[in-house]
C-alpha positions in Angstrom: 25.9 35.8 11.6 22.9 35.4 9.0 24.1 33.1 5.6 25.1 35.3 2.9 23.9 34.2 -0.5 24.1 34.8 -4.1 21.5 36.9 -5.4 19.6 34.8 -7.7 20.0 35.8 -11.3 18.6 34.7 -14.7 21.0 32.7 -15.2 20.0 30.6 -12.6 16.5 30.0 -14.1 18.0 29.5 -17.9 20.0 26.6 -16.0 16.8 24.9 -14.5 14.9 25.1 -17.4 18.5 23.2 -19.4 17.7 20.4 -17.3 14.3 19.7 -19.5 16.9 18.9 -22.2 19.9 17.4 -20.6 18.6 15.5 -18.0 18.1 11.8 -19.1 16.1 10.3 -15.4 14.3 12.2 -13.0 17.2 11.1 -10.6 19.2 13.0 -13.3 17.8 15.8 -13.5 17.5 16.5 -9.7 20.7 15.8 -9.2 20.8 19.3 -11.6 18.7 21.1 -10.5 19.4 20.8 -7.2 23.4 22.0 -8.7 21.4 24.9 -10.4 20.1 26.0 -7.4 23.2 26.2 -5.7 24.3 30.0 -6.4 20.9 30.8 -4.7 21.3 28.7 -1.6 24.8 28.5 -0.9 26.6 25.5 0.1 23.8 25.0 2.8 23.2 21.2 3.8 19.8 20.2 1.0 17.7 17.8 -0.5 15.5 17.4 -3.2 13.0 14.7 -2.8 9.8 13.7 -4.7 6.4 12.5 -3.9 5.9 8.9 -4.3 2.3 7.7 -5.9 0.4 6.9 -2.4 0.8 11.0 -1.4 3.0 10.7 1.5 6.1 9.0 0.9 9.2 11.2 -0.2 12.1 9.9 -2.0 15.2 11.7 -2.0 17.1 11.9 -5.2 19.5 14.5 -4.8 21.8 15.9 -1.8 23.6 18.4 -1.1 26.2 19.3 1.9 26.2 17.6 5.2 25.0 14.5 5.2 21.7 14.4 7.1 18.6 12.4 8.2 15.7 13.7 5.5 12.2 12.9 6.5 10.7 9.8 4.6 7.2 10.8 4.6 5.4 14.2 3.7 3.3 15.7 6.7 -0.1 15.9 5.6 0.1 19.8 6.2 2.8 19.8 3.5 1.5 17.3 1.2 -2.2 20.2 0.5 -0.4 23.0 1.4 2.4 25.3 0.2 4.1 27.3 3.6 7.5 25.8 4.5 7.6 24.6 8.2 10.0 22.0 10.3 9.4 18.3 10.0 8.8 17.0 13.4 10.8 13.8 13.0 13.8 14.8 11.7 13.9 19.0 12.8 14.8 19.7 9.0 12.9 22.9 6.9 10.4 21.3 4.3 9.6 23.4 1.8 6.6 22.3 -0.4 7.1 22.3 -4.2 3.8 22.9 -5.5 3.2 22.2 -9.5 0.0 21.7 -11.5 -2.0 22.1 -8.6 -0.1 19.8 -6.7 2.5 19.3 -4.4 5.2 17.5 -6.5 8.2 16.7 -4.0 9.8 19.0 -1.2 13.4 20.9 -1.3 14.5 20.0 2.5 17.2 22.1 4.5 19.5 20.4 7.3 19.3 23.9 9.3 15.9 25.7 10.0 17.4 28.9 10.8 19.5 29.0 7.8 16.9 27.7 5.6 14.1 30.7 7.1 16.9 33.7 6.1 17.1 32.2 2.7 13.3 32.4 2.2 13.1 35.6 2.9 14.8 36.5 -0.3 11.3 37.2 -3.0 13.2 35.7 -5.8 13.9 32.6 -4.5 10.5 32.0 -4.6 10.4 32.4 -8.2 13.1 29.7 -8.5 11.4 27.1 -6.1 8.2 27.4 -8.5 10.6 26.8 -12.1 12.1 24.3 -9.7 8.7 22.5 -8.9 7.3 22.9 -12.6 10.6 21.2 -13.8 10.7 17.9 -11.0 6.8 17.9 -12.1 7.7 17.4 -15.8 10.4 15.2 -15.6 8.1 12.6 -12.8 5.5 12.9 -16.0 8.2 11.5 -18.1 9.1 8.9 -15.9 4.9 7.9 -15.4 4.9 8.1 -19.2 8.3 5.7 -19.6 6.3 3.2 -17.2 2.6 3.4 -18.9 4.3 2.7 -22.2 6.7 -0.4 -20.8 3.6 -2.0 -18.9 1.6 -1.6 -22.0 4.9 -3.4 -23.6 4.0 -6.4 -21.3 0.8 -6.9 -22.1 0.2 -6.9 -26.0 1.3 -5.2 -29.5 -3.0 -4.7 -29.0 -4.4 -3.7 -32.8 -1.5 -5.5 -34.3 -2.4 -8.9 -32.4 -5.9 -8.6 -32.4 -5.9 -8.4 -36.0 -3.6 -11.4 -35.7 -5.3 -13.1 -33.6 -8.7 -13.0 -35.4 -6.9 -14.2 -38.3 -5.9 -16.9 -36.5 -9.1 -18.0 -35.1 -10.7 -18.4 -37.8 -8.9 -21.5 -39.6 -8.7 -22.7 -36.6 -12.4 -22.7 -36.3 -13.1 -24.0 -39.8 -10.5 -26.8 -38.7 -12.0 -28.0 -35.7 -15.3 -28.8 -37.3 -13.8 -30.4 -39.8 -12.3 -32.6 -37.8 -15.3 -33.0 -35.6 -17.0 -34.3 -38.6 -14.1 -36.4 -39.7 -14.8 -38.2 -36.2 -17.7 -39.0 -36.8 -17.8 -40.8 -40.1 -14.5 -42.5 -39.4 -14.6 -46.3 -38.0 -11.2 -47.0 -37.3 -11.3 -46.3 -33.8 -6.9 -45.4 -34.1 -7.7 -42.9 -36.8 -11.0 -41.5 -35.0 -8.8 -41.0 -31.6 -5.8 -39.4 -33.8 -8.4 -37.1 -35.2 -9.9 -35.9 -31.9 -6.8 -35.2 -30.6 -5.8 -33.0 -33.6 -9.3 -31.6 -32.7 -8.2 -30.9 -29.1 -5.1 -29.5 -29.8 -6.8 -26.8 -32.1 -9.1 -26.2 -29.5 -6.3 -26.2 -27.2 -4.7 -23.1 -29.7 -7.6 -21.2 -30.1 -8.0 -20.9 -26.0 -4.8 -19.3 -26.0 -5.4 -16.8 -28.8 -9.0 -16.1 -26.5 -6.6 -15.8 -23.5 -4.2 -13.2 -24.9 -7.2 -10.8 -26.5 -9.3 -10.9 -23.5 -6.0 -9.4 -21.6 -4.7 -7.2 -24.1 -7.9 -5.2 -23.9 -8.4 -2.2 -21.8 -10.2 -2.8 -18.5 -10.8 0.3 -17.4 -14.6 0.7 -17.5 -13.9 -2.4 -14.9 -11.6 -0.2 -12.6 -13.2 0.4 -9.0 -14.5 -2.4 -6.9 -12.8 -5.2 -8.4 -12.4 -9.3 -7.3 -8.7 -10.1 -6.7 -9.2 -14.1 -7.4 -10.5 -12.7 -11.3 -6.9 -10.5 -11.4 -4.7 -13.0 -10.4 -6.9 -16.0 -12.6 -6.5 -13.2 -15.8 -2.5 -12.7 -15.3 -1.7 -16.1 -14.9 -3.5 -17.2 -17.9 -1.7 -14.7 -19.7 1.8 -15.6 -17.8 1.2 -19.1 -17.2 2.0 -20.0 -21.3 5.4 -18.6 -20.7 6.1 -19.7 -17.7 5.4 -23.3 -18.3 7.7 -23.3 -21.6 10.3 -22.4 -19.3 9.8 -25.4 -17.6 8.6 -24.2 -14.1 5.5 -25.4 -12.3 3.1 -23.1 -11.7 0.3 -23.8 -9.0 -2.1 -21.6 -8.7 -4.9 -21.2 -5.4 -7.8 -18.8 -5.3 -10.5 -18.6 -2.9 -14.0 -19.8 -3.3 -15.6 -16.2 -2.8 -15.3 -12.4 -3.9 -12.3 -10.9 -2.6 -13.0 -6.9 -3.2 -10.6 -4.3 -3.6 -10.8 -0.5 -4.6 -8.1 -0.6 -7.4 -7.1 0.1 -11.4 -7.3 -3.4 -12.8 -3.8 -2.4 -15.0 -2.0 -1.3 -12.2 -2.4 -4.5 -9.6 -1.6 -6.4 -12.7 1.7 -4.4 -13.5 2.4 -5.0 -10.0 1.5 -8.9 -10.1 3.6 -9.1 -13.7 6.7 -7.2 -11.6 6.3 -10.3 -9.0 6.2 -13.0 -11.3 8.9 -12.1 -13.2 11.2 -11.9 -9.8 9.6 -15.3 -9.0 10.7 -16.7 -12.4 14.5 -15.6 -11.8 14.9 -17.1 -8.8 13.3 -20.6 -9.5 15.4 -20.8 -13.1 18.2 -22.5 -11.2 16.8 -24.7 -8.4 16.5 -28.5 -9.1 12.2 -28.5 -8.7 11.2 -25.3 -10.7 7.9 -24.2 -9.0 6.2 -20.7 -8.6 3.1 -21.1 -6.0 0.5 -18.1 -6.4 -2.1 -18.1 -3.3 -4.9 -15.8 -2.7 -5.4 -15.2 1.0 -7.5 -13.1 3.3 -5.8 -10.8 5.9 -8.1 -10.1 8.9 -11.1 -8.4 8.0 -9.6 -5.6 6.4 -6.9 -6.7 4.2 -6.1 -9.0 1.3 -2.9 -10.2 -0.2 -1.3 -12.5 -3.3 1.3 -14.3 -2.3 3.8 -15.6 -4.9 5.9 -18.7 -3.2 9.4 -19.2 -5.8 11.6 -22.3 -5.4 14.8 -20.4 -5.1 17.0 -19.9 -2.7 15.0 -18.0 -0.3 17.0 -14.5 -1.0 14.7 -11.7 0.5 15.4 -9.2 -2.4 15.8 -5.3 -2.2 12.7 -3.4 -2.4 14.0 -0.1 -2.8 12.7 1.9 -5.9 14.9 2.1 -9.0 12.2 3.4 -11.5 13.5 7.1 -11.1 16.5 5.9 -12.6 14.4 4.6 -15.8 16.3 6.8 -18.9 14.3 8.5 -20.9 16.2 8.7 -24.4 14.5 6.3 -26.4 17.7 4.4 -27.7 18.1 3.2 -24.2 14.8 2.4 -23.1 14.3 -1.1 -24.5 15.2 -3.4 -21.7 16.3 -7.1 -21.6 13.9 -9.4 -20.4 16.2 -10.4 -17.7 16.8 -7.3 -16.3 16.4 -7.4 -12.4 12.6 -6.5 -11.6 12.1 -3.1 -10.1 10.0 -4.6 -6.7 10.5 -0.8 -5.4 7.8 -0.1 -8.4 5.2 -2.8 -7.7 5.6 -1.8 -4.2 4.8 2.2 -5.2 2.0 0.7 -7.2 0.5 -1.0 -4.4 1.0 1.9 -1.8 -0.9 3.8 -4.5 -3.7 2.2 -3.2 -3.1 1.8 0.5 -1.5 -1.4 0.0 2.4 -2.8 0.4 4.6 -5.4 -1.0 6.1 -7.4 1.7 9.1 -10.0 1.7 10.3 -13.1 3.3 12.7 -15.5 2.6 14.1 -18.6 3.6 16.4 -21.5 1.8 14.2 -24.6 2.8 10.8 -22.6 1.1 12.3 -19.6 -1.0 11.4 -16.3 -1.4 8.1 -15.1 -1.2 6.4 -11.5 -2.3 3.0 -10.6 -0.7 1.2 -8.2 -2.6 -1.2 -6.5 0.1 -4.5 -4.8 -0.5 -7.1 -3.3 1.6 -10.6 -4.9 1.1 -12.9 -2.3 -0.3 -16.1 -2.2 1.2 -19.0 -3.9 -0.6 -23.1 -3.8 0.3 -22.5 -7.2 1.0 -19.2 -7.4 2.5 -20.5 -9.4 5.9 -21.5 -12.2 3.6 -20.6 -15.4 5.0 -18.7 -16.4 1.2 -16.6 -13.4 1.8 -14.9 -14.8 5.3 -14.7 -18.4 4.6 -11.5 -19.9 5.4 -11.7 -22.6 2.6 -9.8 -22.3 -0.7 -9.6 -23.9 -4.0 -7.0 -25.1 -5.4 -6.1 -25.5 -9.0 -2.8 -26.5 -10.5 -1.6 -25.8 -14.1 0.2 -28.1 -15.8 
């Protein structure tokens, strides 16, 4: 006997458009609108899932009846187009949710045959677009929430720039002042204590340098980019914090271009993520260290690893970023809070890439960040496929 359903009603569109105001995550809000939807659909066995940032990946967020097996990719001929069909792997109806001009994330039904009959109803349609329109607006607010907290981690940008310039230059009147002092003194005590006050300006106005050059926005830089001049630019920027807390911080890079097909802001949100998990885990361990390497993959990949001295926990790389709140009272975050690795990873898959993990107690965790290597007119250059590294250790 065909599923009987509730006609779909107004009511039922006033209640998915509430969730725009109520909702305070996109898990949230699935979670309601997939309740919304319910006088339309019955109490069928459902999912609402959305599209993760490399195309294909779906991540469920809301259920509905029967427990099931949902698919955890998006077919490529549901990911361009918009007619519902089976998902081979799991034999569950996909229907496309299309917003935009994109497809946004999928309503899934346990039962085919159920899922067809309550298709066939014209207003439904209308709902599953509201629907779609609604997931695509609260994934924007989500994107937003993360562009403003990785902007968060890199700068206050005019405000320190200004500073910063300020800064510099005292600091530059200063130095020559005490390069000339060093010169006409003859004491060779005082002419030593002077070049160290000299050094140790220098010292200050390299880190002011440091923190401008990565607070500014790379993105006329974005496309082909060299991963050894990412990873040198983050840890410069990281590195001053990381040392205070009193962890070692070795860093290895190889001699020759490592290319990859990336935005510059993203990789290093990604890197940042990483280092941050790499900093919990050493902050208890007798020898405090954090080993970054650059390494080649084959010939088509790349990777970062990041080494931590703790004690070798491989950590969960599931995403939590959909559960990010959007109210602004709650969305300053303590600096300790645990890392989202299910973002970096998103992040990286974004551009054909993965985060991978390992772990053991004798060498601790470590988090590869892998890339593909973009192709370059000179990619068969022998400096590009040299096994030889450099190594360079901050202390």
């Amino acid at each position: 006997m065909p599923h009987q359903t509730v006609a779909p009603t107004p009511e039922i569109e006033s209640s998915l458009l509430g969730v725009l105001l109520s909702a305070d995550s996109t898990r949230e809000g699935a979670t309601a609108l997939l309740g919304a939807l319910s006088p339309a659909i019955g109490d069928v066995s459902a999912a609402l899932a959305v599209r993760d940032r490399d195309g294909l990946t779906l991540h469920v967020l809301a259920e509905v009846g029967a427990p099931r097996r949902w698919p955890a990719r998006l077919e490529p001929q549901f990911a361009v187009g918009v007619s519902p069909g089976v998902d081979p792997g799991t034999a569950t109806m996909v229907v496309p949710l299309r917003a935009s001009g994109r497809v946004v994330g999928a309503l899934i039904f346990g039962d085919p045959a159920e899922a067809s009959e309550l298709l066939r109803d014209r207003q439904l349609d209308s709902l599953l677009e509201t629907t779609a329109a609604v997931l695509h607006a609260l994934v924007s607010r989500t994107d937003a929430e993360l562009r403003r907290r990785a902007g968060g981690r890199r700068s206050l940008d005019e405000i320190l720039e200004g500073i910063a310039h300020q800064i510099a230059n005292p600091l530059t009147g200063a130095s020559a002042i005490a390069q000339l002092l060093a010169e006409d003194l003859q004491d060779e005590g005082q002419r030593a204590a002077v070049l160290q006050i000299r050094h140790e300006l220098t010292r200050a106005f390299t880190v002011l340098h440091d923190l401008l050059e990565f607070q500014r926005d790379t993105g006329a830089q974005d496309g082909i980019l060299d991963l050894n001049a990412i990873v040198d630019r983050i840890i410069r920027f990281r590195g001053y914090a990381i040392r205070e807390l009193g962890i070692a911080l070795e860093v290895e890079t190889t001699p020759g271009f490592m290319p990859v097909r990336a935005d510059a802001r993203g990789i290093e949100h990604a890197m940042l993520i990483a280092l941050r998990f790499a900093e919990l885990q050493s902050h208890g361990t007798v020898n405090r260290s954090i080993r970054v390497r650059v390494r080649e993959r084959g010939a088509s990949e790349v990777a970062v690893e990041i080494i931590d001295s703790g004690p070798g926990d491989i950590p969960e790389l599931t995403a939590t970023y959909f559960d990010l709140p959007f109210n602004s009272e709650h969305s300053a975050r303590p600096s300790s809070d645990k890392p989202d690795l299910g973002l970096a990873d998103s992040i990286l898959r974004g551009y054909g890439g993965s985060l991978q993990a390992t772990g053991a107690k004798e060498d601790g965790a470590t988090l590869t960040l892998v890339l593909p290597r973009a192709r370059t007119s000179n990619s068969n250059s022998t400096h590009l496929t040299t096994p030889q590294t450099q190594s360079r250790t901050r202390v």
